[in-house]
N, C-alpha and C positions, 0 to 999 in steps of 0.2 A: 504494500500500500504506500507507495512514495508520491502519489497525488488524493490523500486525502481531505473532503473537504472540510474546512475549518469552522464547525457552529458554537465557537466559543460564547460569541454574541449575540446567538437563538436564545438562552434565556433570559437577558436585560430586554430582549425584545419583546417576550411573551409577557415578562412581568409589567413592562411597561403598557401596555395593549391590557392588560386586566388591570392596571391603576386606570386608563383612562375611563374604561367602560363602568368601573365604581364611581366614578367622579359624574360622568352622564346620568348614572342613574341616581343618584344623589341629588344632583342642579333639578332634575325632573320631577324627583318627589318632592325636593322642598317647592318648588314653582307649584307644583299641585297645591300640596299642602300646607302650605308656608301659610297665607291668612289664618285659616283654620287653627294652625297650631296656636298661630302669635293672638287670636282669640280666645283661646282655652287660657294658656296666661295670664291672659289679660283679666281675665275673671275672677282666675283664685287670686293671684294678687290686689286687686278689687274686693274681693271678700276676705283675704288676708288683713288686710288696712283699714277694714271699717270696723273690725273687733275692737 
């Protein structure tokens, strides 16, 4: 095997490619849910504060 090929840098590549795809779905869910969550907050700390 004196021309093998070298996939040294196949796994910074794969790891990178599953950081981005966590990152996608992350921006997505909070873009869904982001209002909703920062409502739910909003309330207990509102009912937190009026005690």
């Amino acid at each position: 095997m004196l021309f093998a090929p070298k996939e040294s840098g196949q796994g910074l590549v794969e790891y990178a490619l599953i950081l981005v795809l966590v990152a996608v779905v992350v921006i997505v869910v909070l873009a869904l849910f982001g209002p909703a969550i920062g409502n739910i907050f909003s309330n207990i700390w509102e009912a937190l504060t009026l005690q």
